[in-house]
N, C-alpha and C positions, 0 to 999 in steps of 0.2 A: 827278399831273395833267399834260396834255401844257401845251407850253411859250401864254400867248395871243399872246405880244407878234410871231413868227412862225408859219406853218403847217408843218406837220411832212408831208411825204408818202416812203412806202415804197413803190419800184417793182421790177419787175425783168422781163427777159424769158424765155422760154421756147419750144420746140418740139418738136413731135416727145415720145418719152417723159419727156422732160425737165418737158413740160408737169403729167403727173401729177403729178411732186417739186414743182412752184410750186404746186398745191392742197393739198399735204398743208402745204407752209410755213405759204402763206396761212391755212388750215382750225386750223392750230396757233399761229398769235399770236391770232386771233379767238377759239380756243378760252382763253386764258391772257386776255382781259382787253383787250388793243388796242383802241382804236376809232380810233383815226386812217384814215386815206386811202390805201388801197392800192392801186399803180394797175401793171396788168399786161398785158404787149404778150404773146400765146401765140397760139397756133391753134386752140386751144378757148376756149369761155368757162370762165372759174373763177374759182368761187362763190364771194362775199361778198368781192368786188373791182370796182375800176371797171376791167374789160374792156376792151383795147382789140385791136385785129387788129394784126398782125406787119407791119412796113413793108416792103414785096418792094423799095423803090430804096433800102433802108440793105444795104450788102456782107455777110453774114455773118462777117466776115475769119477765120481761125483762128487770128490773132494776139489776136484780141477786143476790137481797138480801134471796134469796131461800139456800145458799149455808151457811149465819147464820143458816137458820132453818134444814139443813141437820148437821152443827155440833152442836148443841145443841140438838137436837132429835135423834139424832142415834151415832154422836161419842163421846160424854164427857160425856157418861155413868159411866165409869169407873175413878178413882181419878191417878195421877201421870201420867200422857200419855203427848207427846208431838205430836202434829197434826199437821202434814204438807200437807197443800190443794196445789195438782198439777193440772192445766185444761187439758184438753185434746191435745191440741194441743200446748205439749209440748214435748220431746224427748230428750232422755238423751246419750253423746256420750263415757262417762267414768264413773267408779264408783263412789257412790258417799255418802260412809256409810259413810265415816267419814267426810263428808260436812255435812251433814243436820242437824245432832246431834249439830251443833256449830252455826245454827242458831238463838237459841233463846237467850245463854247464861243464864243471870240474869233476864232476862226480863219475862213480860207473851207473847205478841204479836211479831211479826214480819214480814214484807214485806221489800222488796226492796225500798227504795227511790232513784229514777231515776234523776230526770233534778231540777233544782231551776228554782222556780216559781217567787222570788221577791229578784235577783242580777244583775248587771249590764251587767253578761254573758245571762241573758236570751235572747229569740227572737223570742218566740212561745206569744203572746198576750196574749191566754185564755187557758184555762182548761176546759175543755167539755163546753163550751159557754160562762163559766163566765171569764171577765177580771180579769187581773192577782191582780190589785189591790182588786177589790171587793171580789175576791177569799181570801186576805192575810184578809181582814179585818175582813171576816167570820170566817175567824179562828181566828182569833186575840180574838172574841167578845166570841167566843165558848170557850176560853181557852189555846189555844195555843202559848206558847213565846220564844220557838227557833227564834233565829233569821232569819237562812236561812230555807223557806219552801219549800219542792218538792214536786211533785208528785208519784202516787205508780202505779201497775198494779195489777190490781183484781184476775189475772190466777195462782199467787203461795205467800201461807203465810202460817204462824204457828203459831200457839196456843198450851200454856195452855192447858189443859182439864179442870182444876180447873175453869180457865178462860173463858170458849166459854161464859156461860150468862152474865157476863159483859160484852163482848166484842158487843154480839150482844144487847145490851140496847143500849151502848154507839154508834155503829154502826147507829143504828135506831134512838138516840138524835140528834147526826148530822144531819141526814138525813131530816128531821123536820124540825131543826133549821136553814139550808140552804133553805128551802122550805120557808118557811114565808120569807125570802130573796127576791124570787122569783127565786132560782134555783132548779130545779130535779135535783137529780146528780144520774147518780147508782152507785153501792157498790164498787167499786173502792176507791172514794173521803173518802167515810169514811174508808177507810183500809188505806188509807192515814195517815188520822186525828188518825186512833188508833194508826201506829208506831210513832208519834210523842209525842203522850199524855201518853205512856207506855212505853220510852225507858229513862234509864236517860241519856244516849249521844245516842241522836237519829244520828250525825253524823255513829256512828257504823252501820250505816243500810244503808249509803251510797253506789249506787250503784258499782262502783266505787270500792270501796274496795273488793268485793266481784265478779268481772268479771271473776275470773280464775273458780265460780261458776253456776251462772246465765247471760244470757242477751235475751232482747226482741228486735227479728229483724221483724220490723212492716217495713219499708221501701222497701220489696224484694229481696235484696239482695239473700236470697236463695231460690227465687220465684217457687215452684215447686217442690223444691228438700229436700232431705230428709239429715239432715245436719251430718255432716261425722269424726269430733273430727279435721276439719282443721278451723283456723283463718278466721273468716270475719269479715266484719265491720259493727261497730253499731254505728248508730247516735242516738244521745242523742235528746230526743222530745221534751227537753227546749229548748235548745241550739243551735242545730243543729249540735253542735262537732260530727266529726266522728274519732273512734279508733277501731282498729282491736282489737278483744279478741276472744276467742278459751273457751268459758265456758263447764263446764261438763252437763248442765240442757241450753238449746237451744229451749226460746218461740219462736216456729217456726209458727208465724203466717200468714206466707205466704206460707209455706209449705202444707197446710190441702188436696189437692188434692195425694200426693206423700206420704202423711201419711194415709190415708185412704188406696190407694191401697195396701201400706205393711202389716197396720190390716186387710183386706180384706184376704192377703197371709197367715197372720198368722192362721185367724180363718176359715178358707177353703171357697170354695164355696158354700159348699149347706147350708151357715145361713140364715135364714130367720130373718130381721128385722122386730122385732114390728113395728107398726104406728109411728113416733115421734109426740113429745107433742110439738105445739108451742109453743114459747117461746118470739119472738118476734111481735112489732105488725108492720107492713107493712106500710110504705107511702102511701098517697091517688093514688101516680101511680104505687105502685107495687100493690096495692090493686084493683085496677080499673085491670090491667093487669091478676090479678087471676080471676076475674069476667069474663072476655073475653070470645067469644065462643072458644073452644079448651083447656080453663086452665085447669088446675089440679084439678080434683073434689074432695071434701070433701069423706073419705070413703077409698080412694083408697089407698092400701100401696105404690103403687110407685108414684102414684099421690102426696101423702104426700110427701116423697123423694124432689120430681120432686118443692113441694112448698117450702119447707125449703133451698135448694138451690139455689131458685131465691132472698130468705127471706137474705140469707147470701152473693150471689152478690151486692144484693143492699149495706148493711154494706161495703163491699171490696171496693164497689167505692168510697162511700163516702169517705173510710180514704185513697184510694189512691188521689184523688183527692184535701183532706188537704195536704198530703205528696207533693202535686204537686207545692204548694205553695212555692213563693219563703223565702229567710229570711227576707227580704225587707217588704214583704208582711204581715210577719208573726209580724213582729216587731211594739212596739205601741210608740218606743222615739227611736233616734239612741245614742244606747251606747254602751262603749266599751267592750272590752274582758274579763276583769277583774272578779273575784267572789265577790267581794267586795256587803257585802249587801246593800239595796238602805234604808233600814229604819230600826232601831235598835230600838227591844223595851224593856224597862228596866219592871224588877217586874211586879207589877200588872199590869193588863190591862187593857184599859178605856174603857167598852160600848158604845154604841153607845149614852146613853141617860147621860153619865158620869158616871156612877158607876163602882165601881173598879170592879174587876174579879178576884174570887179565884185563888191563885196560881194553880199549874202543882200538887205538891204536896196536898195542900188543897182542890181539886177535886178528888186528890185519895182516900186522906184519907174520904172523903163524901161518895164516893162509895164502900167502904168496910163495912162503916156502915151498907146499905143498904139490 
């Protein structure tokens, strides 16, 4: 039974072909059992959702921090809601009212925390560019003092309602303060840094405990295919650990060809897509390659199509091509298997320049002031 004492709503945005994979989501938790509140910003209508149109003055950024300014501007309207952001290309194989409602618990924020970033089981080097050490010290210096840090995925988290403006200042402090660092990160790294600075056992958000819920199969394993409530296996992106799990909520990121055609099936043939709004910007050779004589002209709806999916092979290679790496490769000391942290740090935290750092606690209570 969904939760009565709050309202539970699942949103998410889409565009462009993107929009089929949010009907085959939607069409597959309504098919498994949901009846809650799905509330979805696309460019089409889709079905058995409260519809709403694409906001043309929210940025599309292709850091993704757009997805702050969609739940601060249109869903933490109302006081007592709890907000659960699913991407699109995601697909649900079983019910899953009474999962969602027990994500947040006591807390305001929540994502998944997937692989450790600074234990002796790691094996991945970096985090979108930045080494794993200069990644813990950012956080270290930002406020952060769990011991073990992971990483998160930007495609499913929940919020507060009360909470989306903190979330999104805090989100954007990060973002800043990595930046003078000398790293861009997109919104991901700060949906990170929120489940760790707004859980008091951020352990609870380990991915790991919650597999019989969620997992992201980025490696291929269901390359194609559109995933069916049987076991596969997920490697862990720190790690490299691979374990079979069988989750109700399946980020099928390698599915988006096999999810498309089924939102396609759902929403008939004769829809017509809007133009999609770019969102990413292009390399100098997929950018040269749209220049070409024969590319995809500006104007055109299928032309658009036709750009955005060369915009998102580029993205696929790249991460298969990381994925290609070996652990050997990936690894920056050889250590063992162990979870054992490599560096423990007690209380305060020393800056860079020596100055302590507000506790976990004395940066909450700073920002409730505010």
């Amino acid at each position: 039974m969904m939760s009565t004492e709050r309202e539970l709503i699942v949103w998410s945005v889409a565009w462009g072909e993107y929009s089929f994979m949010l009907q085959a989501l939607v069409s597959s938790m309504r098919r498994n059992g949901f009846k809650g509140k799905i509330v979805t910003f696309c460019d089409r209508p889709i079905k058995d959702s409260d519809h709403r149109p694409i906001d043309n003055e929210i940025d599309l950024d292709r850091l993704q921090f757009w997805k702050f300014e969609y739940l601060c501007k249109h869903m933490a309207k109302e006081p007592g809601k709890d907000l659960v952001f699913i991407d699109s290309d995601h697909y649900v194989v079983r019910d899953v009212s009474d999962i969602l409602p027990k994500l947040l618990g006591d807390s305001p924020w929540h994502s998944f925390l997937e692989g450790p970033i600074n234990t002796s089981a790691t094996r991945r080097g970096d985090w979108w560019g930045c080494q794993n050490a200069d990644f813990i010290k950012i956080c270290r210096d930002f406020g952060l003092q769990q011991n073990e840090i992971r990483n998160s995925n930007g495609g499913f988290w929940a919020v507060k309602s009360e909470f989306a403006e903190t979330s999104r200042r805090v989100a954007r402090e990060f973002h800043e303060f990595a930046k003078k660092r000398g790293h861009t990160f997109p919104e991901e790294v700060s949906i990170a840094v929120l489940s760790h600075m707004f859980s008091e056992d951020h352990t609870a958000r380990f991915a790991e405990k919650w597999a019989h819920a969620w997992g992201s199969e980025w490696t291929g394993t269901l390359q194609d295919r559109i995933p069916d409530g049987t076991s596969w296996k997920l490697v862990n992106y720190m790690t490299g650990e691979s374990t079979m799990i069988n989750p109700a909520i399946v980020h099928a990121m390698r599915s988006k060809s096999a999810l498309i055609a089924q939102g396609k099936s759902i929403a008939g043939e004769d829809v017509v897509l809007a133009q999609p709004q770019a969102v990413v910007t292009p390399s100098p050779s997929v950018a040269a390659a749209m220049n070409a004589p024969g590319a995809p002209k500006a104007g055109c709806g299928a032309c658009a199509r036709k750009r955005q999916q060369m915009l998102e092979a580029q993205a696929k290679a790249q991460l298969e091509e990381a994925a290609k790496k070996s652990p050997d490769e990936q690894m920056t000391s050889p250590l063992g298997g162990s979870t054992e942290v490599i560096e423990q740090p007690t209380g305060q935290v020393e800056a860079a320049d020596g100055a302590k750092q507000p506790s976990l606690m004395e940066k909450l209570r700073e920002m409730i002031k505010r």
